[in-house]
C-alpha positions as CSV (number, residue, x, y, z in Angstrom):
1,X,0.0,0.0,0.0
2,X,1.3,3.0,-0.9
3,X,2.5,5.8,1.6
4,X,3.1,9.3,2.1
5,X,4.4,11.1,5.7
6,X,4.0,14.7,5.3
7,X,6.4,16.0,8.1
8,X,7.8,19.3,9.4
9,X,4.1,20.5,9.0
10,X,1.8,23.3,10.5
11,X,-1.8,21.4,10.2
12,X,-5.1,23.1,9.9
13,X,-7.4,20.4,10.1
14,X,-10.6,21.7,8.8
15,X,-12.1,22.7,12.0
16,X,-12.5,26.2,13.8
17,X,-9.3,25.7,15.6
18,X,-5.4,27.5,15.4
19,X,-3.4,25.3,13.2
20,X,-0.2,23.5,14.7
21,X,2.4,22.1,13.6
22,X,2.9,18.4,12.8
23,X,2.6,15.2,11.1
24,X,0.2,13.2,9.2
25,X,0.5,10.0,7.4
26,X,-1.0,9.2,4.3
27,X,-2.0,5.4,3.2
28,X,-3.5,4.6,0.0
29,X,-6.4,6.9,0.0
30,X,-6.9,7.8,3.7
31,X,-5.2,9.9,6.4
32,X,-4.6,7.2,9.0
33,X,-2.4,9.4,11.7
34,X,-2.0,12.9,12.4
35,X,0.6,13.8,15.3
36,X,1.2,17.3,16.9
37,X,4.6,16.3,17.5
38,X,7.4,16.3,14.9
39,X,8.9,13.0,14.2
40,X,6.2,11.2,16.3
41,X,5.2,9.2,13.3
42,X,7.9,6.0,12.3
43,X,7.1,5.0,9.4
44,X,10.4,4.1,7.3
45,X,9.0,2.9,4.2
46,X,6.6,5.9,3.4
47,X,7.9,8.8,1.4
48,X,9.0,11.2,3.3
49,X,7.7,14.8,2.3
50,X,9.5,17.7,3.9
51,X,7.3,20.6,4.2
52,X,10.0,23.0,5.7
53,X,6.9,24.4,7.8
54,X,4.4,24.8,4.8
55,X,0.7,24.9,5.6
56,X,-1.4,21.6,5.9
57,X,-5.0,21.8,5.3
58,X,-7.8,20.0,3.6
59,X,-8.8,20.4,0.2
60,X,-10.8,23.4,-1.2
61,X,-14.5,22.8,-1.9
62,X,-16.6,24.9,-4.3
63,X,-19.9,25.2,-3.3
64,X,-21.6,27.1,-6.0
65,X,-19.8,25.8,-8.9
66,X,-20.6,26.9,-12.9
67,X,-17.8,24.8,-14.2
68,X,-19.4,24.7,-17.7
69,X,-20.2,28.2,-18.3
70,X,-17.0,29.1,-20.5
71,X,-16.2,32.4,-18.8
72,X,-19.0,33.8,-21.5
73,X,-19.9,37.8,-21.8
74,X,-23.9,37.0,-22.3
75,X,-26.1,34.5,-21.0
76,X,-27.0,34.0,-25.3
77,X,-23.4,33.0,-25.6
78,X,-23.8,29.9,-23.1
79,X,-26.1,28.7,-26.2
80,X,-24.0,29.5,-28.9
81,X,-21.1,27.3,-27.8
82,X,-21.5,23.9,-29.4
83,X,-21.9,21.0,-27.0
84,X,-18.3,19.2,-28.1
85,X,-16.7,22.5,-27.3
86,X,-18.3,22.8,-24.3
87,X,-17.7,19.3,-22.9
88,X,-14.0,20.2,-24.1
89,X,-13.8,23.6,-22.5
90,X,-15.1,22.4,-19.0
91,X,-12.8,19.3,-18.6
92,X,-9.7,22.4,-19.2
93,X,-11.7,24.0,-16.5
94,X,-11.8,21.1,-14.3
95,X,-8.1,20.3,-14.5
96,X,-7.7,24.4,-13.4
97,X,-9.7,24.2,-10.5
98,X,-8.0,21.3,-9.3
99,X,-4.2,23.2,-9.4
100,X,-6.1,26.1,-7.8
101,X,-6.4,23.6,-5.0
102,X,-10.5,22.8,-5.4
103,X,-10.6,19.1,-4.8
104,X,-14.3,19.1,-4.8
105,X,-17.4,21.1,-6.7
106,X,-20.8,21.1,-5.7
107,X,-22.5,22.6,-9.4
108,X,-24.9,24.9,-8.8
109,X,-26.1,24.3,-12.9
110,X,-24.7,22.7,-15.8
111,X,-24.5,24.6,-19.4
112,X,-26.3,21.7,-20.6
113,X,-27.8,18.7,-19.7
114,X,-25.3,16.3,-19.7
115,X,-22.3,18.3,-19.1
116,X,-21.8,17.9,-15.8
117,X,-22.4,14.2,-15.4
118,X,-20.3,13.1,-18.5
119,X,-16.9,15.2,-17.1
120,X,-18.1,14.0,-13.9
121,X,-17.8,10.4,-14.8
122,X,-14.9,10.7,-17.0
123,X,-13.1,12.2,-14.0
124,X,-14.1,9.5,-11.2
125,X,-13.2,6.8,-14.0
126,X,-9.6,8.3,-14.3
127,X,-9.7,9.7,-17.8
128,X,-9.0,13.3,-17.2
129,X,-7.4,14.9,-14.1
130,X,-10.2,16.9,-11.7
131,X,-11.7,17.7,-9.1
132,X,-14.9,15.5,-7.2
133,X,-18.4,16.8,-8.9
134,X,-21.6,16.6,-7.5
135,X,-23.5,17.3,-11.5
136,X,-26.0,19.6,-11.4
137,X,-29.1,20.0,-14.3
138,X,-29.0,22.8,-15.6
139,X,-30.7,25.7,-14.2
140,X,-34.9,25.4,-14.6
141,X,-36.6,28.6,-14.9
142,X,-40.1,29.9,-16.4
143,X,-40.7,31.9,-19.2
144,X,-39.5,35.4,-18.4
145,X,-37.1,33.8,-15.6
146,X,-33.8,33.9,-15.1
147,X,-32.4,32.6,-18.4
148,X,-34.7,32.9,-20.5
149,X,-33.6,35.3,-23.2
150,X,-36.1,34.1,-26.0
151,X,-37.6,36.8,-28.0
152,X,-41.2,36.3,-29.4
153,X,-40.1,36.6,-32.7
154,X,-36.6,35.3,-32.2
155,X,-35.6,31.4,-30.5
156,X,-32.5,32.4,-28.1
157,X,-30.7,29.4,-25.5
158,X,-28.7,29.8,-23.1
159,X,-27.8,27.6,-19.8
160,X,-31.5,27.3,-18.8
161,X,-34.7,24.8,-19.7
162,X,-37.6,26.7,-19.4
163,X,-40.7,24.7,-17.6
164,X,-43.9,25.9,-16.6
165,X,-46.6,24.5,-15.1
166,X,-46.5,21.7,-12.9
167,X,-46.5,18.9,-15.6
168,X,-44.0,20.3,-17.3
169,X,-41.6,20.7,-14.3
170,X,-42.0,17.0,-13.4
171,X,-40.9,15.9,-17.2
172,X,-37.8,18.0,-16.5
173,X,-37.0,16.5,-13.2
174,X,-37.9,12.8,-14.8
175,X,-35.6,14.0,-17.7
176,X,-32.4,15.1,-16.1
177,X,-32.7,11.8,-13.1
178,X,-32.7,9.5,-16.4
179,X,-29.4,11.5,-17.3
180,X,-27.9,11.0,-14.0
181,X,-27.5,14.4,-12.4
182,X,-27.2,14.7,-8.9
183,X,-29.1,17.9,-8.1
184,X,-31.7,19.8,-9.5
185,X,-31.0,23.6,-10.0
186,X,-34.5,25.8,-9.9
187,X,-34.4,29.4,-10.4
188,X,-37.2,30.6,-7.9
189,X,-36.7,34.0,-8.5
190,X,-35.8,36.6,-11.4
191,X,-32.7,38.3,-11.0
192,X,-31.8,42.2,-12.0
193,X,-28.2,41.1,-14.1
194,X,-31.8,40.3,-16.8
195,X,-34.4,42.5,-15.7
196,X,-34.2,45.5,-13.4
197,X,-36.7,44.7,-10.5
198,X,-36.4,40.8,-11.4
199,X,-34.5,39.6,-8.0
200,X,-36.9,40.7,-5.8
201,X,-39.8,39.0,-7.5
202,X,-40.5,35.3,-7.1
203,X,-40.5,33.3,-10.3
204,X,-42.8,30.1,-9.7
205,X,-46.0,29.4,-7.7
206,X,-45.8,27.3,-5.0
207,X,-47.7,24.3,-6.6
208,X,-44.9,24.7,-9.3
209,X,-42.8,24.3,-6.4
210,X,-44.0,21.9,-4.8
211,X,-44.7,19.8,-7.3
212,X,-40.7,20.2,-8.6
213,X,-39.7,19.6,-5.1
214,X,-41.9,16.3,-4.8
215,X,-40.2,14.7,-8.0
216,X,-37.0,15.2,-6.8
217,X,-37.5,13.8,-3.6
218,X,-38.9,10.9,-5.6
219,X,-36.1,10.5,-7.5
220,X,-33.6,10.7,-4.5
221,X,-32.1,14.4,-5.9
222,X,-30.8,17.0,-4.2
223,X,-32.3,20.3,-4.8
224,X,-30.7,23.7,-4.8
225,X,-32.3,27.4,-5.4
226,X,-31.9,30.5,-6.8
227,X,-33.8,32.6,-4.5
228,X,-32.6,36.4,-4.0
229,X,-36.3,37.5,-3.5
230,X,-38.1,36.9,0.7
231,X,-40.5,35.0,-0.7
232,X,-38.5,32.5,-3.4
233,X,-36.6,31.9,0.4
234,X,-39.4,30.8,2.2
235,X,-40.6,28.5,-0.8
236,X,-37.0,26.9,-0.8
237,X,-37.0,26.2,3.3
238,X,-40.9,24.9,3.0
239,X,-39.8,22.3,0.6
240,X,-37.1,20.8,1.4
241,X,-34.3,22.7,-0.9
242,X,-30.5,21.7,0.6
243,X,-28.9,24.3,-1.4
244,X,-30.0,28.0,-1.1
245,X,-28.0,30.5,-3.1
246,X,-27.8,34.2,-2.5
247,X,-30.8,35.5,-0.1
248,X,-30.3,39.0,-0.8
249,X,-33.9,40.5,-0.2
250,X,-34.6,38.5,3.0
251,X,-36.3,39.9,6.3
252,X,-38.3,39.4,9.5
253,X,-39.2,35.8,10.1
254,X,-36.9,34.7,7.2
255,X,-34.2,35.1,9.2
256,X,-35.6,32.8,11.8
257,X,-37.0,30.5,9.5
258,X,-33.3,29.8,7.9
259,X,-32.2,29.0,11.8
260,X,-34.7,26.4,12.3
261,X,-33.5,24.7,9.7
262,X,-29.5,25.4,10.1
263,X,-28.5,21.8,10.1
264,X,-30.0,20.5,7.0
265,X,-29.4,23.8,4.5
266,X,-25.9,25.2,3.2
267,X,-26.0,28.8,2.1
268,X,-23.8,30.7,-0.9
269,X,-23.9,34.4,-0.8
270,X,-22.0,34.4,-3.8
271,X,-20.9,37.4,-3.5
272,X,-17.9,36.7,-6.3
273,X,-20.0,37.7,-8.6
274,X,-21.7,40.5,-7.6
275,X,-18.1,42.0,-6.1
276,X,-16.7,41.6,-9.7
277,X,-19.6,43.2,-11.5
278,X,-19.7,46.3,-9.6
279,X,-15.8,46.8,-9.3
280,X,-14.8,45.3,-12.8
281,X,-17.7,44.5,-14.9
282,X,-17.0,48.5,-17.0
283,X,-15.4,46.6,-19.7
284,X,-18.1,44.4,-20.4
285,X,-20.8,47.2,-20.1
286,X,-21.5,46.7,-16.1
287,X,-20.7,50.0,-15.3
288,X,-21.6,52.0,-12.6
289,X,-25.2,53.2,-14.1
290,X,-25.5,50.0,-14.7
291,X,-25.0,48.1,-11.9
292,X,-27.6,50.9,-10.0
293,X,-30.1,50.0,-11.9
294,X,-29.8,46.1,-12.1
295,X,-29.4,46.2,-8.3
296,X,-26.4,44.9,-7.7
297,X,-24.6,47.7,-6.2
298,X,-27.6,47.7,-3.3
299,X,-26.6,44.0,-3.2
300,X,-23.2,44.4,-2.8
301,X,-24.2,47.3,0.1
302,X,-26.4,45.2,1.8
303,X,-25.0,41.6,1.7
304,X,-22.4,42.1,4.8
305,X,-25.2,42.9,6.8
306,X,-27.3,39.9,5.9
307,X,-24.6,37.6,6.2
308,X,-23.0,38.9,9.9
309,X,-26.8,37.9,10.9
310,X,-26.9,34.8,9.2
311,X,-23.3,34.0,10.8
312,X,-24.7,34.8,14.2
313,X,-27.8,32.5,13.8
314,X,-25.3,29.3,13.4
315,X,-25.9,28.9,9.4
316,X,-23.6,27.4,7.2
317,X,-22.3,29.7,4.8
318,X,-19.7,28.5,2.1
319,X,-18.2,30.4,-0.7
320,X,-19.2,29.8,-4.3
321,X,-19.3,32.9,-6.2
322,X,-20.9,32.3,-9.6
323,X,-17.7,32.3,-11.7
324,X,-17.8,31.2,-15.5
325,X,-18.4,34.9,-16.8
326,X,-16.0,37.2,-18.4
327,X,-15.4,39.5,-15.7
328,X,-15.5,37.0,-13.1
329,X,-13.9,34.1,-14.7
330,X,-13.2,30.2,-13.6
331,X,-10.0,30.0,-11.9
332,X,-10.2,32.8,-9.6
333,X,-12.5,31.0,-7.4
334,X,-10.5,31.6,-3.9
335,X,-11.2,35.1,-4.4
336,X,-14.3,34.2,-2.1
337,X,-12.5,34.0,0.3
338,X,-11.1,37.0,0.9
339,X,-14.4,38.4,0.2
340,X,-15.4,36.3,2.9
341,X,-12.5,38.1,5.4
342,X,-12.6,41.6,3.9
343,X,-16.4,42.0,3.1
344,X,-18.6,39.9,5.2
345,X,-16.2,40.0,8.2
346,X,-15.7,36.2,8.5
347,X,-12.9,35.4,9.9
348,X,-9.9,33.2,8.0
349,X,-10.3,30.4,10.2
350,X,-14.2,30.6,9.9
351,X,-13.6,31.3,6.6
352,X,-11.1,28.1,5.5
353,X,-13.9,25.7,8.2
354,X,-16.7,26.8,5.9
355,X,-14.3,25.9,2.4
356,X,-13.1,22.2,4.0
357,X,-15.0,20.8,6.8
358,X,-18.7,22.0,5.9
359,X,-17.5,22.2,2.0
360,X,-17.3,18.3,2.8
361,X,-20.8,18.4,4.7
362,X,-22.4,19.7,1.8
363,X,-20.8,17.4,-0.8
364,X,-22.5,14.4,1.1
365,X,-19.6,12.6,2.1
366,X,-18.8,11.7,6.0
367,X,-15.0,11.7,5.5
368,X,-14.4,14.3,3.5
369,X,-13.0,17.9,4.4
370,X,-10.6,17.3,7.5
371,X,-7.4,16.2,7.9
372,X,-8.3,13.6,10.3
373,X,-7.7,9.8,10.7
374,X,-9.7,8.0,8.4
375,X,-10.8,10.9,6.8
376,X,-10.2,10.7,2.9
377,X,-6.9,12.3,1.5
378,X,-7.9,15.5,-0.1
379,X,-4.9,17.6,1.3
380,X,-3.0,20.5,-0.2
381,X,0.5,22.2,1.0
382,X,0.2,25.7,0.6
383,X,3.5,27.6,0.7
384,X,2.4,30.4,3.1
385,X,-0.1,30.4,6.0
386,X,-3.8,31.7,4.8
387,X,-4.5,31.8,8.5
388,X,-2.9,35.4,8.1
389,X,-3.5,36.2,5.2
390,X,-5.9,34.8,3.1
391,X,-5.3,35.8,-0.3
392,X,-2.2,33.9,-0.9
393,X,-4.5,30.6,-2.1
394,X,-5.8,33.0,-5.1
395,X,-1.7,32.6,-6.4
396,X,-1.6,28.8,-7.8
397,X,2.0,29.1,-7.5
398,X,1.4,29.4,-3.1
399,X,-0.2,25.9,-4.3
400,X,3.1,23.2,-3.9
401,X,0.9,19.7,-4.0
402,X,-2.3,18.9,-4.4
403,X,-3.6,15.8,-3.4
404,X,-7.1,13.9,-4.3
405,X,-7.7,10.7,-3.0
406,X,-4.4,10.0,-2.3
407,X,-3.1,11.0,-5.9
408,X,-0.7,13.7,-6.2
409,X,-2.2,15.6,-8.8
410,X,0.3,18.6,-8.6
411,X,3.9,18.6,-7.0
412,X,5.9,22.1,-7.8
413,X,9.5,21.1,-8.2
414,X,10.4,24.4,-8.1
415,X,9.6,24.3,-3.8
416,X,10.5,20.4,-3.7
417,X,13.6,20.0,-5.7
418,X,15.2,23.2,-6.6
419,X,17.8,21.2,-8.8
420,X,15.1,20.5,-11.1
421,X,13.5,23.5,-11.4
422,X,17.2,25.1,-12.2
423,X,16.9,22.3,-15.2
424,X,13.5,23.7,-16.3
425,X,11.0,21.6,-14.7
426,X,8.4,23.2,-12.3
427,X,5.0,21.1,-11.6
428,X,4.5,17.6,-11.9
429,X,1.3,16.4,-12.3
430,X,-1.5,13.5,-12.1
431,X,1.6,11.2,-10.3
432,X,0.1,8.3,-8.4
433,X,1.8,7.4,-5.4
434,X,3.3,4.1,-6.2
């Protein structure tokens, strides 16, 4: 069996404690020891993996994740891109995320149907490097919803199916469980990026809702919302939605509503987005005027506030910030996290629990997220300490190994072996441990 001792080590483990320095032994695909005491662990045939005091942690988990959406200008473009150069473009996007240190995505909406579920099985079946995917449909909406950009004269896709009705909601449901998604996306209210006005107004009725939400409990799927609007909120918490993305316009009894049901939802501000069109959307016609009137500069004003109350109430909030558009584009994912530290007021050890430990909680899996023993071996070495300052996981290069599953998917020579890097090598990747 093959093993790994990662030594000379300061360890965060995932929790909301300091992190110390340390040990930890990897076998196969588990952790099996973690010592808090340097050169506690004997293990002489292991490879022995000096991290000349590096930074231990678990690895990164996306919680609102568009891998698919091709870092596009308009949501028109997401339909323009043919499906083989989609399917192309996001398995490049997967093998990024991973060397950003993102060992896991939960998709919060596939570009198309299938997308999601065929990288995510060529992945798990070892044909392409990446990170775990939890597939998502792609994102349901009505006519006039979030996504749909048909004119009445003029046929127009983009990353959405459009269902209304009741009957038509369960086909869609029916349809993307036969493809073999994991979670079901439903936009349950507008948003102003489309309409001015639109985030604040719920999409569907509730029998739409409840009807969408019946089928996937049926069907054993996990369901996750778009809901800025108060009362697209509620309709997510009556039903039984585990995924609730953004909550902008929420008030009163909302707020107390979301506590009640604290341990079964995971929230996503994803604030990414909204950060990057306000302060560098200009270039792609977000500007100022702009982003008054589609709301998202009052979003951006009042999300810090939301969020500090949502914190204080026990909720789990993870970052996830929408990125697969131009001005917000895949890759600079860890960005939400200092947006986390420098506008919400979370702080970095919050912050990193919320991307590991309940990153794992929300992917499904019991052993996922920690660096514990018998926890599964997602780990990175981070050259740095994000403890104090947080932005140093947005450089890939501050990245020196990444490992999934007990694969070493990255391993920077240039920090490991600086003879090699004087002979021109610098990353290794996708090397088993063997």
């Amino acid at each position: 069996m093959a093993r790994l001792l990662f030594t000379n080590v300061k360890v965060f483990d995932g929790s909301d404690g300091p992190a110390l320095p340390g040990e930890v032994l990897v076998e196969d695909n588990l952790i099996t020891r973690v010592e808090h005491t340097v050169g506690a662990i004997e293990a002489p045939d292991a490879e022995r993996i000096d991290g000349k005091g590096a930074f231990l942690m678990p690895g990164l988990v996306e919680a609102h994740s568009h891998l698919s959406y091709g870092n596009v200008t308009t949501l028109e473009q997401q339909g323009d891109i043919p499906p083989e150069e989609n399917v192309l473009n996001t398995i490049k996007a997967a093998e990024l995320m991973l060397m950003s240190g993102f060992t896991s995505l939960y998709s919060a909406a596939s570009a198309r149907m299938r997308t999601d579920v065929v990288v995510r099985n060529a992945i798990d079946s070892g044909q392409f490097p990446g990170p775990r995917i939890r597939a998502a449909s792609p994102e349901i909406t009505c006519t006039g919803g979030l996504g749909d950009a048909r004119l009445y004269h003029q046929n127009r896709t983009t990353f959405s199916l459009i269902a209304d009705g009741e009957l038509e909601l369960r086909k869609i449901i029916r349809t993307a469980w036969r493809e073999g998604v994991d979670v079901i996306k439903l936009n349950l209210s507008g948003d102003g990026f489309v309409r001015p006005g639109n985030g604040e107004q719920t999409a569907y009725t509730e029998q739409e809702v409840a009807a969408a939400a019946q089928e996937a409990q049926l069907r054993g799927l996990w369901m996750a919302a778009h809901a800025r609007s108060d009362s697209s909120v509620k309709l997510a918490l009556k039903y039984g939605f585990r995924n609730i993305y953004h909550c902008d316009y929420i008030e009163g009894e909302t707020f107390d509503l979301l506590e009640e049901k604290k341990d079964s939802i995971f929230l996503a501000p994803a604030i990414g987005m909204i950060y990057a069109s306000v302060h560098e959307g200009s270039p792609w016609g977000l500007t100022p005027e702009v982003n008054e009137v589609i709301g998202y500069k009052k979003m951006l004003d009042t999300c810090p506030g939301v969020y500090a109350e949502l914190q204080k109430r026990g909720l789990r909030i993870m970052p996830g910030g929408d990125y697969g558009f131009a001005w917000n584009p895949i890759g600079n994912n860890a960005r939400d996290l200092e947006h986390f530290v420098e506008l919400l007021g979370f702080s970095p050890t919050y912050t990193l629990m919320s991307a590991t430990k309940w990153g794992g909680e929300c992917m499904g899996i019991d052993n996922l997220g920690m660096i514990k023993e018998g926890w599964l071996a997602d780990v990175l070495l981070v050259d740095g300490d994000p403890l104090d300052d947080i932005r140093i996981l947005q450089d890939r290069d501050n990245i020196v190994m990444v490992l999934k599953d007990g694969v070493i998917h990255k391993r920077d020579l240039r920090y490991f072996d600086p003879a090699a890097a004087d002979r021109g090598a610098t990353v290794a990747t996708a090397e088993r441990i063997v």
